[in-house]
Structure formats: C-alpha cells, structure tokens
Steps between C-alpha positions, in 0.01 A plus 500: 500500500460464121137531389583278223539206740158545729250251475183537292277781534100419578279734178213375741431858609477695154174547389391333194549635146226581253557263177543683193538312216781686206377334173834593227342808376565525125711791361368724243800602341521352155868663417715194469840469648810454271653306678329153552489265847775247508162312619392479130784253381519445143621185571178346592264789303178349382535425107116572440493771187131564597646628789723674384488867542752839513228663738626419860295590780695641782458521903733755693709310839689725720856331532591309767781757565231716671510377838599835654371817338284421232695576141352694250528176218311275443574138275251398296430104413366444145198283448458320119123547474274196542247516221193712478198328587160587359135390536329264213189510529355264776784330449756675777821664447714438217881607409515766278795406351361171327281541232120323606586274206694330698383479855273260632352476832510175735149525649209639373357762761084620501385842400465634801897455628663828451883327542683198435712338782745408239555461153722281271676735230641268194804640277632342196543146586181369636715292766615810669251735718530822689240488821345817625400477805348816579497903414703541736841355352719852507400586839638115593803520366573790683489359815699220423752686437485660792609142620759488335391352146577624214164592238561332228808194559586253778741564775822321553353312758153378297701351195715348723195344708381392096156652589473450140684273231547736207627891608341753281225259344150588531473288815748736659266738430210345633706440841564825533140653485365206722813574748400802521161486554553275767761694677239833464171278612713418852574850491136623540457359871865376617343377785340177308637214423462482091413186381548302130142429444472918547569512144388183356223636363633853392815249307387275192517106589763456245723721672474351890836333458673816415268623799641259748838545416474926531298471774739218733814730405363843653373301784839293539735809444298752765324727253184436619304386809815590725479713840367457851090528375282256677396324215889429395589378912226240450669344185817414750474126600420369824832288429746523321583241212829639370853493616654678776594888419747702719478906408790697614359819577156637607477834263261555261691215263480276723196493629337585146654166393405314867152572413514367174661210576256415749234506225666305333509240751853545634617492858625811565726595752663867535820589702488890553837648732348771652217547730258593245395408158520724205867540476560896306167534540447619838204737681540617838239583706626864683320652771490716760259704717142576430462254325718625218631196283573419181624209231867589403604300116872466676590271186274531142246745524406568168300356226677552183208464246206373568321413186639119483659498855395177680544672829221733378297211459588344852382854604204469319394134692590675836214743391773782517498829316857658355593816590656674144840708592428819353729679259534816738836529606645853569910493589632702733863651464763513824290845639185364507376626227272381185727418188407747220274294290636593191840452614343149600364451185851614308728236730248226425476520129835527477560205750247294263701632195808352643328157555405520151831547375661276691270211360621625114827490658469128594371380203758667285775348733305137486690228735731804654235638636511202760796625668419802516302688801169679472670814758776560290313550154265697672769744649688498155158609335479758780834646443494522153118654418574726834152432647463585888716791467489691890499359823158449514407383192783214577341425801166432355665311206665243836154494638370322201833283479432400856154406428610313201709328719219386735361351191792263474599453888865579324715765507524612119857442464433163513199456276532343146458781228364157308263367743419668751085586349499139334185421713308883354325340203341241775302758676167393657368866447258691703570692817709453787364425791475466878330243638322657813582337833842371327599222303554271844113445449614323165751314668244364830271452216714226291689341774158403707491127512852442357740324780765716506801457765661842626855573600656227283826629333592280242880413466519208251290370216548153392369346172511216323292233290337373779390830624601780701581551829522911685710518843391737752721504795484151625188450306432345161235473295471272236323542208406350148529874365614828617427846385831809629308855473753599712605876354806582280727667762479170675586300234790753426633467840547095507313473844289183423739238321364263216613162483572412218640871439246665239586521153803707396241688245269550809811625709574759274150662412461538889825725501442653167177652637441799717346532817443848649358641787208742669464619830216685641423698863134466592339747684172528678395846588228612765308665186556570140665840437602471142134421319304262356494598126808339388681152588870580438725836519867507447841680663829614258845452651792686431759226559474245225628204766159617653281540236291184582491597870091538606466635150167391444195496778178231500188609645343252642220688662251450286534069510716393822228617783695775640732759425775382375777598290826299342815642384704305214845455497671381152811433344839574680285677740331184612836338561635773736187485633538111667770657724290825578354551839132448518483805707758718310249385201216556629602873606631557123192412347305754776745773417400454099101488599542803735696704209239430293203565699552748761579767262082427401421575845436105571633356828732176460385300801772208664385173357304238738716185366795457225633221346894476266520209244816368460431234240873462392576340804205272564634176470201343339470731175882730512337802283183533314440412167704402185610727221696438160821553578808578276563167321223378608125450240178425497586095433619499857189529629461176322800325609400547883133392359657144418401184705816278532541148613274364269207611620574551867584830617320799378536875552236744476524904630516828365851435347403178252235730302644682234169681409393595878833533652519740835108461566255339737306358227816414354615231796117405529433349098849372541389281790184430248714391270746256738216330587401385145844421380505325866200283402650461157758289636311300726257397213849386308595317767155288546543412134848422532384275801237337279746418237749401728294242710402301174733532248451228255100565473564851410830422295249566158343773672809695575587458122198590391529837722822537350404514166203744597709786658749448208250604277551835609852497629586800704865561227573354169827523254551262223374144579533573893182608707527531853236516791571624861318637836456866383412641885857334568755791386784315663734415172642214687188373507387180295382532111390187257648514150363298229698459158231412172623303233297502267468323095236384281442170415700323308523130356889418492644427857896571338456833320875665579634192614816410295633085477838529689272656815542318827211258623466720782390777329284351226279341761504778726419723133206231419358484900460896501366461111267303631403680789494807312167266192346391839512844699554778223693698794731412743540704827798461733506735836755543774426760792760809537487791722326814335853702475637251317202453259525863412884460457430230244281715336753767381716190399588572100521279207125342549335185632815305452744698664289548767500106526872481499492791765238305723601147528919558406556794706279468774443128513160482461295201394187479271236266614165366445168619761577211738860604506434813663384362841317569821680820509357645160144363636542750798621792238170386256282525774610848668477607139158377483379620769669836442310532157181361673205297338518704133306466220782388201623694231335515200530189266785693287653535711512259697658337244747689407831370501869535348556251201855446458725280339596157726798401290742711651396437861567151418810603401570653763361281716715224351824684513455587900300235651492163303868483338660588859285243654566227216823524570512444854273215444728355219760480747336349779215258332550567122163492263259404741626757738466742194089417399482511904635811510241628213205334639526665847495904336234401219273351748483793767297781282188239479 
C-alpha cells in the first residue's frame, strides 16, 4: 500500500505543546555586507536626503540552501537606518537627524508623560511630513522584512496595488513606517484579530486616509490577521456573499487560499484526489507495540526560516513550540567511522570555494550562463584547482554535492549555473525547524471547516467568460472562479486538460522549469540507540550514482513522540530508488546504521514499522518540488504565477513563487496571494456590472474615470499615454491609448491653410481649430493589446510616424471617449478597480501633458482618412456626400 494515499491521520492523541512565542531577535553584528539584498531595489529607493545615510545596519540569514547540514555562511540583508530618535524635553522622542528648528509636534502632551505615541517630523516644504510613530522604528522594520518587505522601498506588488500615488515621495515614506508598524503590532499576539481603530490614536488624523489604505492592503493581501486563531475563524461569514470558488487541490496553497476566500465572503469549494488533505505535506501516524508511536513528516518536514515564516505563526495560534534543528551533524565514511573533522572542514571550504567561483563565473559569462549547468562548472572548478584529491576526500566532497542536491530536488547536471539560488536573497532568516508532532497538525488545523471533497482526480478544466467549469469523472463543478495548486510535475505531464489550451507563454514556463524528487524510509525503533544531542547525522558513498542514497539521517526523537528515525534519499539516488524494494531498502539503510554503531558497542535493534516514499510515481504530485532548471529563470516562477482567462483561472503552489520556491511557506503565501488577486477580479467585475447595467447614466462618469487614471498613465512616449490592468501580465490582454493634441490659443481659424485647398479640408482645418479655442487639447483613444502598445513604442521617427504606423499599417482608428464603447467601460473599470479608491497625483502632475504641434496630424489625418473618403463620396453623392463624410469623423471625439 502507498502511505502517501492513506486517509488522514487523527493528532487527537499527542499531548499538547507548550506555546513559546520567537520574537525576531535582533542581530548585533554591525559589519555590513557588500553585497546588498536584491530586496532593496533602487528602483523604488526612498528619495528622502534626510534619510540618507552610508551606515547600513545589517542582520545575518542563513541561506535557504541549508536545508540539510547546516553551511558554515551566512547572507546578510542590509538595513538603511531609520533615523535616530531622541527625547525633547517633555515633549517625547524626536529624530535626530532634523534639526529642532524644524520639528513641530501635533499634540501637546502634560509634564508628567514620559513618551509620545507619535510625532509629526516636518522637512523643507511645510506640506510634506515624516510621522514617528514610536522608538521603536528599527526594531519594526526588521520584522517586516522578515515578511518579505523590503526597509526602505515598496515591493513589486505594493506599487502595483498604488498603495500610494507618488513612489519615493515623502508619503511613500510615511507608508512604509505605518506598514510596518502595523504588520509588527499583529505580530505581538498573532492570535488577535488587529483592528484599524488600533492605531487611530497612535496615527495623526491627517494621515487616516493613508491609514486606511495601508491598513485594507495587508489585510486584503494575507499579511496580517491570517491563520486558524479563534479570533480570525469568527471573522468567516455565516454566508457567503461572493461568487462560487472551486480550488483544485487541498495542500497548504490551497487551503491557505480556501480560508481566505471564505473571509472574504466567497463560497468555497475544494476538490482534493487523494484520501487526505495536505497534498506533499503528509504525517503518518506509525505505531507499534507498547505503545510506541510516533508522527512521521513523509512529505515537508522542515521549517526553512522561521523569523517571517507564516507557518511559524500558524504554529504560534496552535499554541505550539518549534523544535530548532541543531547544527550537530557528524558524517560517517563507508566503515563506520567519524570523518576526520579537519578533513571535514578542508572538503567543505573548498566545496563553498567552488560555489563561490562558480557565481564569478556566471556573471562573467552573463546570458551564457543560462545554458549552462551548475554540475558541470562545479566539476570543471574541481578538476582544475585539484581539491578532493584521495578517495576519501572525494567522497566527502559527493556528500556535500548530494546534499546540495536535496536543496534543489534536482540532480546537478540539470540545474541552471544562472538560477538555480535566485530565491537566496529572499530568505526569511532564523532557524530551521521541526514542528513537534509534524506538520499534519498544520494541515488538520487549516482545513477544519473548509468543505473539501476527497478522491476527485481532475481530468479537464474548462474556462471561459462566463466562468469556469472542473470535470471530475462524471462530475462537474461549476464555478464563477477557479484556483489549480495542482504541483508542477502534474502540470508537466498533461494529465488534467485546459480548455481553452493555456497560453503558449504559460506552456512553456511549465516545461522550462524543473521538478525534482526526494524519497525518504521512515523508521520507528523500539528505543532510541543513536542519542538525543543532535537532530541529523550523515553517511559518504563511494559510488557517485549513490551518493544521495540515505546520505543524510533526521532525528525525530526529540519532536515525533517516539523513536523514530528517517533516511533521505536525493538526486539520482532518489530516482533508482522508486524501483527499489522496500525491503531490500530497508535492509540497506540497517546495514549503514549497524556499520556505524556496532563498532561503539550499541545494538541496532529490527525496526517496529517502516515506510518507502515513492513520490515520483504518485500520480497526484510526480516528484517533489521545483528547481531552476537549465534554460529555465527565476521569471518562470512568474509565468506559472499568471491568472489567464481574464480573470478566471488562477494558479497558486510552490512553483508560481519566485522568492519561496521549493518550500511549505512557499505554496502557503502563494495561496495568500491567489486569493487577493482572486477577489481583485471579482471587485472588477461588480463594477463592470454596474457600468454595464446603466450605461447612459454613467456615460460622464466613465469619462470622467478616464481622465482620472490618465493622469497617471501606467506608459508614456511622445503625445501617447497608455493605461492598462497591471495584475493582468497577459500581453494579449486589453490596453487604452490616448493621443494629446495639444496648441495654445489662437485667433485665426485658417493659419496654414493655402486658397487652392479643398472645402473638405478647410472646414475640417476650421472644426478642429475650433475645437482645439474651445478645448485647448484634444484627446483621441483606441484600445490595443499591451504587446502591441509596446511595439509602437520602439516605432522611430516620432509622434507622426508612429501615427502613420498605427492607423496605415495596422488599421487602426482614432476616436473620441464615446467611440470607445462598452468594451473600454469594462477595461476602465478592471483598471479602476485594480488601482483601487487612490488619492490623485499631485496637482503637477496631474496635469502634465505632451504639447505638440496639431498641424501635421491634420495633415496626416487629411491625407489618410478625409481625401480617401471624399473621394468615394464624390463618386457616389458628390459635395454633400463630401461635408457628410466630414461631419461624421469631426463629430465623434465630442
């Protein structure tokens, strides 16, 4: 029978768990690292010079890479400093780094108050001021980014949610420290439910809008109040009041995102093939006689990081302490015997000095590097500096490729030399962890209450504008939205089959990335015979085929309720290993324990129960987890990320996060994030509905909300601006472009025009004149697809050639706002609702626009448009035909 298969297991009888709360404890270190988090993007910096500042304060985060034996490095994330804050007086704290000349504080306070709750810091202009919330402004930024913001700029994901209207102003600034204070206030007790008025005292009146919109978008997009505490069950409606939601897959993406959902309001249905929910995350209760049992992690098992990891915090609300994995980990050559540790210590520094080279090595080769593997620039390194010189020293130098290779869930050979540590810089930090009783308690934890139907294999996917529909045997369920976390090697195989077929840009990312695979055999013993005082010990090989074979043993003594033991199988290893025979396993692994603990005197007893993975050929997941594979990058992650059918079918899981790729909290904030980009859509669709149901009373207000989101058009070039649905990446999908003409007032209605000039064009010359005294601009729009907006963009030659090229090559026709029909009201209000309820630019510039001259796109105009149609209606109904003719273009841009 294959364990992966049985049905849930009951955590009913292990005891409860002392809660220990793990604050982010703050490193000491002040050395700063040279080379700066991709997390700090320059792109979006702050551009405050009384911020500014060469002193960086710096954090060390063990690399992600350490999920077998610990390494010896360490990455450092650099902090820009948030400014010093003094005491003045009675009057509470007060940023060092602007002179008292010109601070002011917003409330008085009485003598006897020793702090301020906040404090309003003015710079230069007196419009723009820097709160301070508290003393405690350092310490907050550091655990935000332990979520995953960067310390002093926006993510990718906040500017395109427009948290706020200018990047790098002084309100960005102000977001930040109140995002951050919000997201370390939750923090504190995870098991509350934090509320806006929690803050509205501690945030000056004046700055409650910004407030509102910081605190909606960590509450919308899962970064606080999310997990399975009571107070955050109680906020799920009796009834839902949103569409219907199908989620493919019950793992930790899918129910992460069921559970959101039904916060939100959605009805939530989840089809799950197996038996059990969970998916790669599976614990299995073994047991035997007296009473001996234990909680084997079959699937994920560890904790990679636990500083910002939101399965930490679920932890945390089940009142659950983490077990750290501690750095011991003696190796143990093919005799039995302990690996010299200097020899140990030799192999590794010259297996880290390899790494190292082979990162120069990539960025002196630049886009080569992407077809080239990450095993064959480490052997060529090997070969050529001669490290692991004798038989043993080579195989302690495999050992560590092996375990490198469990990193990845790839065999080297295969890995991109590029890519394949893209996701490093993202590190949560902290320890690694086991979670004690296993991570199914996680997993009974988040699906409780969610309806969830077992042993439905999904074959075909349908979706379409009217809404989805998922086919299960004979069954289908129909849906207004559904959400596929089902894993890569699924998607890779073509099991389930998407009508219509997914997007040729989605079809490739899935085969450009990797998916690897890791097997385990579980053992429970009658007693522990190898100690208690580390968590992991590892085994050389002398066959390099082998070297991933039960190279690395888990201890799970200490957190699974019984003796047990697990032996890892990696790389080509774990491939052999599908076809291995559970006993013939299970008797290799015994022979390795006995050789290394019988010489000590220390009996190897016969185990009570064993379990063999073979996760490469269960049909619901096909391997583990993804990898960067040759040819493959980290913008793949992204691809597989992308919702297609405009706004219908979604994926989430472990492979569509580029920064937590390969990791249980990796599938689980994916699953977060699904469910805000799900509810995205749906609040596009309710004000495309609105539009749509009464078109002519909100004709004016569709051009009015027009002309707001083109005041800060998403790309400009010449006189074009264009606005789209940022969260769509699809370039097929639907852009507005507007042309400006612009010219200052003038008295003459026939400046240019000569006496021999048709009739045609003089009046259609003195119509636009006159539009031009009346208006002062003229805008004309037509809707394109983003790729073809961008291809316009390169066009050479300016605004007029890039006329020609619009309307001559491709056709295209300029009209007025009422032109553009029901179809751009849909685009304008999924744009709308995409940039949400924003304060406006500032008044600059707002209105700033692109003055050009309108003479030659009269011209123009005239030579494409008006003389061909003159002379068709010439022919058929002479002058009147002609002014007809002019009448019908003039009129439309009204």
């Amino acid at each position: 029978m294959n364990p992966l298969d049985q049905a849930a297991d009951q955590f009913s009888s292990f005891p409860p768990l002392q809660f220990i709360p793990y604050p982010p404890p703050l490193n000491p270190n002040p050395n700063p690292n040279p080379n700066p988090s991709p997390n700090n993007a320059s792109n979006t910096a702050i551009q405050n010079p009384n911020l500014a500042s060469t002193n960086l304060l710096s954090f060390t985060v063990p690399k992600k890479r350490r999920r077998g034996r610990p390494q010896r490095k360490a990455t450092s994330f650099l902090l820009p400093p948030i400014p010093n804050i003094t005491l003045n007086g009675n009057n509470g704290p007060i940023p060092s780094s602007i002179s008292s000349s010109t601070t002011s504080v917003s409330a008085p306070f009485g003598p006897n108050e020793q702090n301020t709750n906040f404090l309003t810091q003015r710079v230069s202009d007196t419009t723009d001021e820097i709160i301070v919330i508290n003393k405690e402004s350092t310490a907050e930024a550091l655990i935000a980014l332990s979520a995953g913001f960067p310390a002093d700029s926006l993510t990718e994901e906040e500017i395109d949610a427009r948290v706020v209207p200018v990047i790098g102003g002084i309100e960005q600034v102000n977001y930040i420290l109140i995002r951050n204070h919000i997201i370390a206030k939750w923090r504190e007790n995870v098991s509350n439910w934090v509320t806006k008025e929690m803050f509205v005292d501690t945030i000056p009146k004046h700055f409650h809008v910004l407030l509102d919109s910081t605190y909606n978008y960590l509450v919308s997009h899962g970064y606080i109040n999310f997990g399975v505490a009571p107070a955050i069950k109680e906020k799920v409606p009796a009834e839902p009041t949103k569409p219907s939601v199908i989620v493919i897959g019950a793992g930790l993406a899918g129910l992460a995102a069921a559970r959101q959902l039904m916060r939100f309001g959605f009805k939530v249905t989840v089809l799950e093939g197996r038996k059990r929910a969970g998916g790669r995350v599976y614990t299995k209760k073994m047991e035997g006689g007296n009473r001996v049992c234990a909680a084997a992690d079959l699937g994920g098992s560890v904790l990679t990081g636990t500083l910002g990891n939101p399965l930490g915090i679920v932890a945390r609300q089940l009142g659950s302490s983490l077990h750290k994995v501690r750095d011991k980990c003696p190796l143990y050559s093919l005799d039995g015997k302990p690996v010299d540790p200097d020899m140990d210590m030799k192999v590794e520094t010259a297996f880290n000095r390899l790494l190292d080279k082979a990162s120069r090595l990539r960025q002196l080769m630049g886009e080569v590097s992407v077809d080239v593997s990450l095993g064959a620039a480490l052997e060529t390194f090997r070969q050529v500096y001669g490290d692991a010189v004798n038989d043993e020293e080579m195989n302690l130098f495999n050992w560590h490729l092996a375990n490198l290779e469990y990193a990845n869930a790839g065999l080297l050979s295969k890995l991109s030399l590029a890519f394949w540590d893209q996701d490093d810089p993202y590190d949560m930090g902290g320890d690694h962890c086991f979670l004690p009783g296993g991570n199914g308690r996680l997993v009974q934890a988040l699906a409780e209450n969610v309806t969830i139907l077992y042993e439905k294999t999904i074959h075909t996917i349908r979706y379409g504008s009217d809404g989805v529909q998922v086919i299960a045997g004979s069954q289908v369920f129909e849906g207004d939205m559904a959400l596929c976390t089902v894993p890569l090697g699924v998607l890779k195989c073509g099991s389930i089959k998407f009508i219509p077929e997914l997007p040729q840009r989605k079809l490739d990312g899935i085969k450009r990335l990797g998916f690897g695979l890791l097997n385990k055999v579980a053992m429970l013993f009658p007693h522990v015979f190898w100690g208690t005082d580390l968590d992991t010990f590892g085994h050389l090989s002398d066959d390099p085929s082998r070297r991933g074979e039960f190279f690395l043993f888990y201890s799970y003594a200490t957190v699974a309720g019984g003796p047990l033991l697990i032996a890892l199988v990696a790389g080509e290893a774990a491939h052999k290993f599908e076809s291995m025979p559970p006993t013939d396993a299970v008797t290799r692994v015994l022979q390795i324990l006995k050789g290394i603990y019988e010489p000590q005197g220390i009996n190897v007893p016969e185990p009570i129960q064993t379990v063999c993975t073979r996760w490469g050929g269960d049909p619901f997941s096909l391997g583990s987890y993804s990898n960067v594979a040759v040819g493959a990058s980290g913008d793949d992650y992204d691809i597989l990320a992308e919702s297609v059918g405009d706004g219908r079918l979604f994926f989430a899981g472990e492979a569509t996060t580029r920064r937590y790729p390969a990791s249980m909290h990796g599938a689980f904030l994916s699953g977060l994030r699904e469910a805000a980009n799900m509810a995205h859509y749906v609040n596009a669709r309710t004000l495309r509905k609105k539009v749509d149901r009464s078109p002519s009373k909100n004709a004016h207000s569709c051009a009015s909300v027009l002309a707001d989101l083109f005041r800060e058009p998403d790309l400009e070039f010449g006189s074009f601006s264009v606005i789209f649905d940022r969260k769509n990446a699809d370039p097929k999908s639907t852009a507005i472009l507007k042309v400006t003409f612009s010219e200052p007032r003038k008295k003459s209605h026939h400046d240019g025009s000569k006496p021999d000039q048709q009739h045609s064009k003089k009046l259609l010359f003195q119509q636009l004149q006159s539009h031009f005294n009346h208006q002062q601009q003229l805008h004309v729009y037509t809707l394109l697809s983003r790729q073809q907006v961008l291809e316009l963009r390169e066009v050479r030659g300016g605004d007029e050639m890039r006329l020609n090229y619009l309307c001559e090559r491709w056709g295209v026709k300029l009209v007025g706002r009422k032109g553009l029909g029901p179809t751009a009201d849909s685009v304008i209000a999924s744009i709308k609702a995409e940039r949400g309820n924003r304060k406006p630019a500032s008044t600059a510039l707002a209105l700033k626009s692109v003055v050009v001259e309108p003479k030659a796109f009269i011209s123009w105009l005239w030579k494409r448009d008006i003389k061909a149609e003159n002379r068709h209606f010439e022919a058929k109904n002479g002058e009147k035909g002609q002014n007809s003719a002019q009448q019908q273009w003039v009129n439309s841009p009204c």
